[in-house]
N, CA, C and O atoms as a Tinker XYZ file with bonds, in Angstrom:
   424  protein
     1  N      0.842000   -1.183000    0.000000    73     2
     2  CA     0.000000    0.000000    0.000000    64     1     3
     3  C      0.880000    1.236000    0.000000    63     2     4     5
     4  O      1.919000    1.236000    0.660000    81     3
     5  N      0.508000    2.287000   -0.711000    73     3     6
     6  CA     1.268000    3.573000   -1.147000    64     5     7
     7  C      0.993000    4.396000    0.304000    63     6     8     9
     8  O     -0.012000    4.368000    1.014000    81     7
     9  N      2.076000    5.033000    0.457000    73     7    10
    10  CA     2.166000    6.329000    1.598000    64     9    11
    11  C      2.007000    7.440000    1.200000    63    10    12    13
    12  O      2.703000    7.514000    0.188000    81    11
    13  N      1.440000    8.520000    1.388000    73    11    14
    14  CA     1.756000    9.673000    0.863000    64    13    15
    15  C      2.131000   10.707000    1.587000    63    14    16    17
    16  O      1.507000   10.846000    2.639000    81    15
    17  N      3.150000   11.655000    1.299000    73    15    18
    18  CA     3.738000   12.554000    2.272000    64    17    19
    19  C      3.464000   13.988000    1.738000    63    18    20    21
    20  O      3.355000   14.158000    0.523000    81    19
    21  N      3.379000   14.766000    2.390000    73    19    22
    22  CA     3.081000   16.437000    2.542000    64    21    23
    23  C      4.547000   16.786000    3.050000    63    22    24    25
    24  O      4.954000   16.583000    4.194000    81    23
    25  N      5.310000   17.376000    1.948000    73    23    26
    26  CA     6.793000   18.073000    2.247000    64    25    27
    27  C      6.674000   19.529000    2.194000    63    26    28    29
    28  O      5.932000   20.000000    1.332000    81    27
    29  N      7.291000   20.303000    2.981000    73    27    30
    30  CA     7.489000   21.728000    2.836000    64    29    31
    31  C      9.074000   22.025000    3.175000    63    30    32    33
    32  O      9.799000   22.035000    4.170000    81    31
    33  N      9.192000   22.285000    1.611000    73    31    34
    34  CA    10.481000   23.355000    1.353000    64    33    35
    35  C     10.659000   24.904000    1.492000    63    34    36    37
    36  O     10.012000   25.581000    0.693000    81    35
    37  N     11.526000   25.619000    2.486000    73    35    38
    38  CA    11.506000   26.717000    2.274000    64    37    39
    39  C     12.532000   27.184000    1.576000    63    38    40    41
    40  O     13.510000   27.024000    2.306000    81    39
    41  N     12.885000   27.696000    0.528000    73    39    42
    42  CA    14.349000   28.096000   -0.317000    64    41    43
    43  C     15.111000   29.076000    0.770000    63    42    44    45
    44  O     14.708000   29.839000    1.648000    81    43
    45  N     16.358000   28.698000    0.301000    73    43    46
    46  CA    17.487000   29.557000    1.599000    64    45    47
    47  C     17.202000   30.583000    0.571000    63    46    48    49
    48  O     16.525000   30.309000   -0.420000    81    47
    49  N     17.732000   31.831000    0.796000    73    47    50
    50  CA    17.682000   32.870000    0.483000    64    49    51
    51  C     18.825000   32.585000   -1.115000    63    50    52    53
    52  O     19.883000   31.959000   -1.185000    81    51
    53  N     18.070000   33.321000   -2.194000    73    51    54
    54  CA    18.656000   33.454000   -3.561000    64    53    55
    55  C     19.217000   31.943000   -4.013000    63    54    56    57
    56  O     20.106000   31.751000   -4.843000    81    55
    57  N     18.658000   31.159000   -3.446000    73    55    58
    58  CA    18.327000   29.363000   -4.065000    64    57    59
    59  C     17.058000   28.921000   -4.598000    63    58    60    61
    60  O     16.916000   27.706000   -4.741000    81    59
    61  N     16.056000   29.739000   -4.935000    73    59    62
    62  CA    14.520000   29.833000   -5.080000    64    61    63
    63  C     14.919000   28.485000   -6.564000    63    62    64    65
    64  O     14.675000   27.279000   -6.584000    81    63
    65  N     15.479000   29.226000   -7.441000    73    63    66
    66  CA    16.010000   28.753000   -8.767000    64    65    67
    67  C     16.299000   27.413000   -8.577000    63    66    68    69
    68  O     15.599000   26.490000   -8.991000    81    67
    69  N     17.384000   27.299000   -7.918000    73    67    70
    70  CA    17.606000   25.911000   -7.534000    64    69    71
    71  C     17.010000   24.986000   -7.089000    63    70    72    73
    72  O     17.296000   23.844000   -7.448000    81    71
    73  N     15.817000   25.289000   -5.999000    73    71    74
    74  CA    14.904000   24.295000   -6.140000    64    73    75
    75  C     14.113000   24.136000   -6.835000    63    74    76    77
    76  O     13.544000   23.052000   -6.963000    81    75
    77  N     13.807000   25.323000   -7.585000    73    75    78
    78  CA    13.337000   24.621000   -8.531000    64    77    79
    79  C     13.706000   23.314000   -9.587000    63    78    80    81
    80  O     13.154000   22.230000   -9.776000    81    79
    81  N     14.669000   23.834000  -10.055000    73    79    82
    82  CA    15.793000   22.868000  -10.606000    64    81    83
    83  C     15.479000   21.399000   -9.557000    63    82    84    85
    84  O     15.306000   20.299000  -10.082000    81    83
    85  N     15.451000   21.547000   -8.405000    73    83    86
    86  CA    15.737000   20.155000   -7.874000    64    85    87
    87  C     14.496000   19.388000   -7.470000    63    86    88    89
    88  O     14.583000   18.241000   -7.030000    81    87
    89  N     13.207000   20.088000   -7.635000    73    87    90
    90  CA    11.591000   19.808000   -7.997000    64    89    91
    91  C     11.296000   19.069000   -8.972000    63    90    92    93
    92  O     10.636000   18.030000   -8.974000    81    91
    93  N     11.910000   19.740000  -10.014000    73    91    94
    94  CA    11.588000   19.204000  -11.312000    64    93    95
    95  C     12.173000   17.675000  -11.158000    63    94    96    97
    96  O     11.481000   16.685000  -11.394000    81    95
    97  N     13.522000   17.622000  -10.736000    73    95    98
    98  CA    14.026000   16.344000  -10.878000    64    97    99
    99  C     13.622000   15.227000   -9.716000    63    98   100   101
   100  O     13.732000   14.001000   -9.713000    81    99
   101  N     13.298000   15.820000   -9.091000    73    99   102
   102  CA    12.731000   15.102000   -7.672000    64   101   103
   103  C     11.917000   13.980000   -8.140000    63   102   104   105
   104  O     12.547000   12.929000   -8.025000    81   103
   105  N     11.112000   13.871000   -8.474000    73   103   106
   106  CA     9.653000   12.696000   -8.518000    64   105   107
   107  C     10.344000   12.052000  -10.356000    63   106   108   109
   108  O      9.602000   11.171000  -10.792000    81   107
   109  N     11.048000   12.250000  -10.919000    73   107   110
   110  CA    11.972000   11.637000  -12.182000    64   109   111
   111  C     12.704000   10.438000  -11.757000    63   110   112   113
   112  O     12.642000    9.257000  -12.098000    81   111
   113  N     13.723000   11.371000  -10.542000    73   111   114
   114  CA    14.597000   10.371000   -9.499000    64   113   115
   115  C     14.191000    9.329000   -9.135000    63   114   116   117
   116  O     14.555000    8.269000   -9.644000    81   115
   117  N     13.383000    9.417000   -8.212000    73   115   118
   118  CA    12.240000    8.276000   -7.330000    64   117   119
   119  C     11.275000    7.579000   -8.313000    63   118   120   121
   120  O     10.631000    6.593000   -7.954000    81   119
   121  N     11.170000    8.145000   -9.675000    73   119   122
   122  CA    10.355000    6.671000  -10.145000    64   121   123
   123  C     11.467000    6.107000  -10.757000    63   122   124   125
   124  O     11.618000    4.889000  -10.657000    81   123
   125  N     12.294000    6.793000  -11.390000    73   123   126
   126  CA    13.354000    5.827000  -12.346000    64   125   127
   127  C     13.914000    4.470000  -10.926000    63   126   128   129
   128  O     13.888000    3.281000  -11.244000    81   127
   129  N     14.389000    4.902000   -9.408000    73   127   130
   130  CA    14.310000    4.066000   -8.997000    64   129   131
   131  C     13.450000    2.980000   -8.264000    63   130   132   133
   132  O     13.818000    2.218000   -7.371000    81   131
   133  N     12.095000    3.100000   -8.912000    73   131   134
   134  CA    11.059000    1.679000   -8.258000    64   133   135
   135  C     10.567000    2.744000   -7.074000    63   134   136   137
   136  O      9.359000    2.592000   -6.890000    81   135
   137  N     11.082000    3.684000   -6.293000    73   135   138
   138  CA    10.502000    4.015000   -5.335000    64   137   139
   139  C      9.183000    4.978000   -4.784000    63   138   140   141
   140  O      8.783000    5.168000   -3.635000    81   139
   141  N      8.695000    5.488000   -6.068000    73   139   142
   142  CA     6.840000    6.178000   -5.694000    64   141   143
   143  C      6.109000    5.495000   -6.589000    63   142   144   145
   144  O      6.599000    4.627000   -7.311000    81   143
   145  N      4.722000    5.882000   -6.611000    73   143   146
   146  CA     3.960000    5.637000   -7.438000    64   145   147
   147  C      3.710000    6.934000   -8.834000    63   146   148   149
   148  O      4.124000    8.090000   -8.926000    81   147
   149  N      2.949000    6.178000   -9.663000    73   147   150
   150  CA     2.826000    7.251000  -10.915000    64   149   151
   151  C      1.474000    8.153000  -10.817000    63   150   152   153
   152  O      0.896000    8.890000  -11.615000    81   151
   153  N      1.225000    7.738000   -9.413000    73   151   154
   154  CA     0.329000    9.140000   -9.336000    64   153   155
   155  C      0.745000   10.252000   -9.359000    63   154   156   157
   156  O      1.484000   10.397000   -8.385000    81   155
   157  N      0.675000   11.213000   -9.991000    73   155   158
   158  CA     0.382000   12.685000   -9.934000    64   157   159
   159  C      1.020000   13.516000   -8.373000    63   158   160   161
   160  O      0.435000   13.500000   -7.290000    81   159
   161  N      2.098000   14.067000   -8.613000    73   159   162
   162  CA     2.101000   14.811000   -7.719000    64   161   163
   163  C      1.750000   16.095000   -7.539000    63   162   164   165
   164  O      1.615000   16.758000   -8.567000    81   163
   165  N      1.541000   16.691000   -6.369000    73   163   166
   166  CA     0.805000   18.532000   -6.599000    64   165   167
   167  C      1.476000   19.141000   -5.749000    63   166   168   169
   168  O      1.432000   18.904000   -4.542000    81   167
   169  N      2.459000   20.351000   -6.516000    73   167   170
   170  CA     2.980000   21.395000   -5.875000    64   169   171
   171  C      2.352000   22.589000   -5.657000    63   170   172   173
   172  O      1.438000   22.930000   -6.407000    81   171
   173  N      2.774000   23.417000   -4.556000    73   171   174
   174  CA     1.965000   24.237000   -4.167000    64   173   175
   175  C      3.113000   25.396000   -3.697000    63   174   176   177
   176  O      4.329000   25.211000   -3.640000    81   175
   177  N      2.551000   26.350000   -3.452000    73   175   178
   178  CA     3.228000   27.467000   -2.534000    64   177   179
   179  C      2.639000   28.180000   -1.754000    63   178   180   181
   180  O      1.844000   28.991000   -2.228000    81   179
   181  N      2.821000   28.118000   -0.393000    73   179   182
   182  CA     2.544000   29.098000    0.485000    64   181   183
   183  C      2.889000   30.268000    0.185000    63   182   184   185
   184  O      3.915000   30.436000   -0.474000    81   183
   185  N      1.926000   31.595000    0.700000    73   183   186
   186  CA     2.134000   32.933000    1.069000    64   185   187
   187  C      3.649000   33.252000    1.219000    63   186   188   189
   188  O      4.262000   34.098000    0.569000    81   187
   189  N      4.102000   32.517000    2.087000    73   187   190
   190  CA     5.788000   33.240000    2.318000    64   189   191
   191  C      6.574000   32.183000    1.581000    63   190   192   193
   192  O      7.338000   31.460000    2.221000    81   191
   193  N      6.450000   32.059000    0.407000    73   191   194
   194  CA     7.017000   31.026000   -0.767000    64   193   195
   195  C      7.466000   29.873000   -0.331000    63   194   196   197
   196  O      8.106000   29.244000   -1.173000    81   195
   197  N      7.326000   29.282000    0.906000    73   195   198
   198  CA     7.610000   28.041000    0.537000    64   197   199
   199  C      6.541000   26.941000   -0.336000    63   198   200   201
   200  O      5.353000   27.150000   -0.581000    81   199
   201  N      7.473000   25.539000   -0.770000    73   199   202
   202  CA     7.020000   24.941000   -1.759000    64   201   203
   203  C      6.255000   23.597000   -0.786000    63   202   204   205
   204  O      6.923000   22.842000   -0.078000    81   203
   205  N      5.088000   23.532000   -0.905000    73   203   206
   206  CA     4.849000   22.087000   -0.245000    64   205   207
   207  C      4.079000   21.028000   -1.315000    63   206   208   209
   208  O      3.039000   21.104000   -1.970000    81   207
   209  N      5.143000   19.988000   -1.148000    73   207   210
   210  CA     4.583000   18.811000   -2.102000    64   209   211
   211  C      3.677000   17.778000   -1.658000    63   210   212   213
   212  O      3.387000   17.657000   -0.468000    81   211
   213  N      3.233000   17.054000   -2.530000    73   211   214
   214  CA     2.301000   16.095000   -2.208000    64   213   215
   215  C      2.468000   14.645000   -2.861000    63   214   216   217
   216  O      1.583000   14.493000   -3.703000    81   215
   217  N      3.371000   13.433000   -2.750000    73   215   218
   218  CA     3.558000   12.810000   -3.804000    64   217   219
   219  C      3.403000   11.388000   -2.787000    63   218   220   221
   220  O      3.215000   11.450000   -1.572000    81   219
   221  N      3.523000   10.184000   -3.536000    73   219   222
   222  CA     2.856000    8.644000   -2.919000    64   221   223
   223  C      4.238000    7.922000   -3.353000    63   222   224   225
   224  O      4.810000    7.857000   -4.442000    81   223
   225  N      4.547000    7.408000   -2.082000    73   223   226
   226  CA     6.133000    6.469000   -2.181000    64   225   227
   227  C      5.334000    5.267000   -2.050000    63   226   228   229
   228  O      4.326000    5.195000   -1.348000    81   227
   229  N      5.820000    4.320000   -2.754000    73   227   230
   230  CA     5.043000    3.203000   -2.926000    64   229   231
   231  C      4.895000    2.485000   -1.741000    63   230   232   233
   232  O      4.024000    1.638000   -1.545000    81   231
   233  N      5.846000    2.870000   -0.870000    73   231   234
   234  CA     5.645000    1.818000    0.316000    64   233   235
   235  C      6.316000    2.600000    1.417000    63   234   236   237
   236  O      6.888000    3.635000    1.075000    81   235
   237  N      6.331000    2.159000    3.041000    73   235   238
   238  CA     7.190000    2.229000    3.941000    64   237   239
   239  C      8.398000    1.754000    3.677000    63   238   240   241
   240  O      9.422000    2.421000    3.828000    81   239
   241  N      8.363000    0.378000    3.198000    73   239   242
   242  CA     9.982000    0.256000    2.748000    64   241   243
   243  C     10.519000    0.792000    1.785000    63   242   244   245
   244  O     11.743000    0.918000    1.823000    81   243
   245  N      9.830000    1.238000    0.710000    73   243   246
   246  CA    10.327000    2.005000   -0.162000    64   245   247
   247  C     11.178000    3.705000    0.002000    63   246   248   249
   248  O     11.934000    4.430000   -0.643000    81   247
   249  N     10.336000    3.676000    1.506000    73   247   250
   250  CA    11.123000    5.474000    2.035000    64   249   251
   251  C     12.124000    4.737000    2.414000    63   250   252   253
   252  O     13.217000    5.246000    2.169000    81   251
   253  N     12.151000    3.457000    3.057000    73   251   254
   254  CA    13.532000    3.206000    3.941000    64   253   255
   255  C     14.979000    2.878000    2.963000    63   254   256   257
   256  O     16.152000    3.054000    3.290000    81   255
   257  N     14.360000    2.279000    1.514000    73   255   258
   258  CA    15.229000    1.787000    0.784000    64   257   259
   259  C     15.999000    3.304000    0.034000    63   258   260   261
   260  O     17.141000    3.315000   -0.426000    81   259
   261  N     15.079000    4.474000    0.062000    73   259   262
   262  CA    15.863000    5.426000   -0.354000    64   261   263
   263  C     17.138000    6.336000    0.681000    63   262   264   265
   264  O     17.957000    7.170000    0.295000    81   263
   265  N     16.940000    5.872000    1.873000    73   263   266
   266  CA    17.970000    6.308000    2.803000    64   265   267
   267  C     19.037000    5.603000    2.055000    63   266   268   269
   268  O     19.976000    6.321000    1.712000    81   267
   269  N     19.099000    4.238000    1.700000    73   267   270
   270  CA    20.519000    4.051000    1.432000    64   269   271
   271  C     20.745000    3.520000   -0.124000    63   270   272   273
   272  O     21.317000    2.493000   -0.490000    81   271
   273  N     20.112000    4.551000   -0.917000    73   271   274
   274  CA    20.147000    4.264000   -2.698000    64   273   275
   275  C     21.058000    5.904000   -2.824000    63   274   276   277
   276  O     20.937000    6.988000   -2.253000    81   275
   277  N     21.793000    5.465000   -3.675000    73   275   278
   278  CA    22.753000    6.847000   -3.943000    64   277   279
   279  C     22.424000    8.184000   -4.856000    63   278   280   281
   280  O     22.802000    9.353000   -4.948000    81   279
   281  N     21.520000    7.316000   -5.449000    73   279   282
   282  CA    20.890000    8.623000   -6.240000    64   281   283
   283  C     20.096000    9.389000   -5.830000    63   282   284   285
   284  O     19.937000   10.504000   -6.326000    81   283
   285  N     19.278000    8.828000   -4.595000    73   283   286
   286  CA    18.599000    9.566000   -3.660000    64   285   287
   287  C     19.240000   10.680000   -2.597000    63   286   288   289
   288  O     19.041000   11.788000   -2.096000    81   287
   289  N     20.150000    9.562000   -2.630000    73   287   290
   290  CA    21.191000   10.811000   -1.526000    64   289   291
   291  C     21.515000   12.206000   -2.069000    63   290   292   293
   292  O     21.125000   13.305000   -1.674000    81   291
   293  N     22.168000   11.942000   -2.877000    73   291   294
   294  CA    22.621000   12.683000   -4.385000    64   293   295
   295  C     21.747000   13.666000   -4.558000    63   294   296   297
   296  O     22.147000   14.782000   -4.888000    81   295
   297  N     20.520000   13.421000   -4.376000    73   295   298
   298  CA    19.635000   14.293000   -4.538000    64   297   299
   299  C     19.086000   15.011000   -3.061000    63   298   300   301
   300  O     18.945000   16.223000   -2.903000    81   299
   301  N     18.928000   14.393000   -2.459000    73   299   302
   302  CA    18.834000   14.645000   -0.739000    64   301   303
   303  C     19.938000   15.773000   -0.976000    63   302   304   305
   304  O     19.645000   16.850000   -0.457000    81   303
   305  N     21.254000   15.728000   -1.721000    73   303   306
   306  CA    21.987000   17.034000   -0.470000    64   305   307
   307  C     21.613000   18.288000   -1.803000    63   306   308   309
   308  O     22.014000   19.419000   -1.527000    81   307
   309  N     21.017000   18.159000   -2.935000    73   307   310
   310  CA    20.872000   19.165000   -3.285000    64   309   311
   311  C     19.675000   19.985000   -2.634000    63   310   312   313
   312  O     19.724000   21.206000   -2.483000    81   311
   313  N     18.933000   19.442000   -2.381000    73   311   314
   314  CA    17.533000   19.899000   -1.855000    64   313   315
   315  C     18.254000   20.692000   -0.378000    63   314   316   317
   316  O     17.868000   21.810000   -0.034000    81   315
   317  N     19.542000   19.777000    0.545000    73   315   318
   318  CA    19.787000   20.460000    1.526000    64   317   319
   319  C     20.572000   21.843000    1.332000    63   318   320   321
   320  O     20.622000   22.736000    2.177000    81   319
   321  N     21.395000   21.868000   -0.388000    73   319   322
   322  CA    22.215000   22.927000   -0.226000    64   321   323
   323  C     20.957000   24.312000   -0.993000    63   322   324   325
   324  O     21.520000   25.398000   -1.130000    81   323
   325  N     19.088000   24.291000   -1.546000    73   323   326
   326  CA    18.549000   24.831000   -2.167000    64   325   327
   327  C     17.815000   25.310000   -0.828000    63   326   328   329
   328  O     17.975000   26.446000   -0.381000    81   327
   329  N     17.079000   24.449000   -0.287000    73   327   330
   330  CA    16.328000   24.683000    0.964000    64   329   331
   331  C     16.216000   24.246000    2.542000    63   330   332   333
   332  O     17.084000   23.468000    2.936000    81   331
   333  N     15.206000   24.688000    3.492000    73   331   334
   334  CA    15.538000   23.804000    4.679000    64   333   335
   335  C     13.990000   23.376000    4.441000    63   334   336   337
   336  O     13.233000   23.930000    3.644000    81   335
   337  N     13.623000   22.134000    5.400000    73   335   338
   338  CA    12.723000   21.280000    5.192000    64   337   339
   339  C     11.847000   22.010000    6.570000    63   338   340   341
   340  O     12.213000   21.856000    7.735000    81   339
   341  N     10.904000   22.639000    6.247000    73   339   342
   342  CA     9.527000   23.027000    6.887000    64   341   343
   343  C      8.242000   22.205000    7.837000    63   342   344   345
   344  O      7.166000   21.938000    7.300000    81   343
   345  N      8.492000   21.902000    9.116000    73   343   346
   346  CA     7.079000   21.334000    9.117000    64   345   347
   347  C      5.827000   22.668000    8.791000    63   346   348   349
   348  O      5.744000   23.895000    8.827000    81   347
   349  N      4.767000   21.136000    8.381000    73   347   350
   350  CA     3.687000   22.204000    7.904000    64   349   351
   351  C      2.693000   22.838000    9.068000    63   350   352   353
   352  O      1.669000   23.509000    8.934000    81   351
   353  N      3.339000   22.402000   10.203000    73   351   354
   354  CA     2.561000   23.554000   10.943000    64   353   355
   355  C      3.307000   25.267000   11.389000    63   354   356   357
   356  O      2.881000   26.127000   12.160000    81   355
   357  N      3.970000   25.250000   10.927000    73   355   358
   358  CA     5.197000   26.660000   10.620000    64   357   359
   359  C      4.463000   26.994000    9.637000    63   358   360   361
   360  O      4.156000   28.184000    9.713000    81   359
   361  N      3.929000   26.328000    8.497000    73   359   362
   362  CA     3.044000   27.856000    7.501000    64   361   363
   363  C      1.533000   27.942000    7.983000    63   362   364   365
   364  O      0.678000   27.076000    8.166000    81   363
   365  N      1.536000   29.372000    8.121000    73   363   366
   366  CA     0.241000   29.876000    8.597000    64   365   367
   367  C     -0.788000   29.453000    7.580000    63   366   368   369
   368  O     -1.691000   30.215000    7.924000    81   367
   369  N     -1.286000   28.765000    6.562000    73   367   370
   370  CA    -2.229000   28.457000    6.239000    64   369   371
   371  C     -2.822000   26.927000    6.868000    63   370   372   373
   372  O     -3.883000   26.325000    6.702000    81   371
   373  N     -1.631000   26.647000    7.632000    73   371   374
   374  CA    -2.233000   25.396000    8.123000    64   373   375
   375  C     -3.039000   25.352000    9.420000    63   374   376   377
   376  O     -3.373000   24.372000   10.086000    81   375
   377  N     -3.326000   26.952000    9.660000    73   375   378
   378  CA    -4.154000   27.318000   11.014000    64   377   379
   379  C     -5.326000   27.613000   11.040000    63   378   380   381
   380  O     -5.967000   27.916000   12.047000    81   379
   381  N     -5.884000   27.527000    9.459000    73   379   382
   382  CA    -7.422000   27.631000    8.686000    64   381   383
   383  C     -7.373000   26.617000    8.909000    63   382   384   385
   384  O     -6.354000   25.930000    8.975000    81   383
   385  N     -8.730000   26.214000    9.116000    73   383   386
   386  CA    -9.737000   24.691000    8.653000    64   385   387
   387  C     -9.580000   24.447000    7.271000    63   386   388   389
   388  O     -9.228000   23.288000    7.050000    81   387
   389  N     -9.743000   25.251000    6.123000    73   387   390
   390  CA    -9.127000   24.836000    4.806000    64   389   391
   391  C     -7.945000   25.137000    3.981000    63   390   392   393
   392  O     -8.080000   25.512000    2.816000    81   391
   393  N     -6.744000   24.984000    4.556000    73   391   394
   394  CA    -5.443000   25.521000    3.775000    64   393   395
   395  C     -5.708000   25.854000    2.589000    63   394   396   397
   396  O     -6.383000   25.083000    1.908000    81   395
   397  N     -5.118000   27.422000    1.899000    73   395   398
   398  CA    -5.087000   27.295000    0.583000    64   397   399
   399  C     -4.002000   27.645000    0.009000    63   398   400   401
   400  O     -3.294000   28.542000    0.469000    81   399
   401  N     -3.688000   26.918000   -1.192000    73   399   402
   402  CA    -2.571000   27.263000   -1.331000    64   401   403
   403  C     -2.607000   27.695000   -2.971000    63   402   404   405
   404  O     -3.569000   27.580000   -3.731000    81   403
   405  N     -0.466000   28.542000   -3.463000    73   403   406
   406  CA    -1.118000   28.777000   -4.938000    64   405   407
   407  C     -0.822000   27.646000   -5.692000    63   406   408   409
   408  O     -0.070000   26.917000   -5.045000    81   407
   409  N     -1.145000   27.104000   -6.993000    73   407   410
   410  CA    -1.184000   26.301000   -7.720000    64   409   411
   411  C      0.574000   26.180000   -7.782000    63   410   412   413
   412  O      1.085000   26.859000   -6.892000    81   411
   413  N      1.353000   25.613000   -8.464000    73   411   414
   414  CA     2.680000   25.524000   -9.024000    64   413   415
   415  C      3.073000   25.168000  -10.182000    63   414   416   417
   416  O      3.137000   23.953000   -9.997000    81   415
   417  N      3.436000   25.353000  -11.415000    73   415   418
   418  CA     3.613000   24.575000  -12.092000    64   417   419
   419  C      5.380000   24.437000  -12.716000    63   418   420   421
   420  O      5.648000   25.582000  -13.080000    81   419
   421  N      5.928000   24.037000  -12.827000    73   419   422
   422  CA     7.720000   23.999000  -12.578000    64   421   423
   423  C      7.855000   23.885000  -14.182000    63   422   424
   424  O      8.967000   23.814000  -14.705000    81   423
């Protein structure tokens, strides 16, 4: 059974670009290796630009098998040198009963 996770990226300052860059390749990465599903993922942006994703890893073991696959890593430190990782109760839309967020398209 598929998991699905709610990520929030905030870009370090004048790396906006770069994550983008590392969005796009993000969900490419993880299917070329077996590890999400081909559902549809949906990006979004909060008010104070961060990016929060929405995408389905095929499994629990499948998050665990990307801790130690290299291309994941590989990609893990670009995301660490573009942004820092947000919980989503730090963006104020998650303090409405209906978050809204803007559309994204990369």
């Amino acid at each position: 059974m598929g998991v699905f996770v709610i990520a929030a990226y905030r870009p370090k300052m004048g790396k906006e670009r770069l994550l983008r860059d590392v969005l796009k390749d993000h969900l490419p990465i993880l299917r070329k290796e077996r590890l999400v599903t081909d559902r549809p993922p949906y990006l979004m942006r909060a008010a104070d630009g961060t990016f929060v994703e929405v995408f389905e890893w095929k499994s629990a073991a499948a998050i665990e098998a990307a801790h130690g696959n290299s291309s994941v890593q590989s990609m893990w430190a670009r995301f660490e040198e573009a942004c820092t990782y947000e919980p989503l109760l730090n963006l104020k839309e998650t303090k409405d009963m209906f978050a809204h967020f803007e559309a994204v398209d990369l």
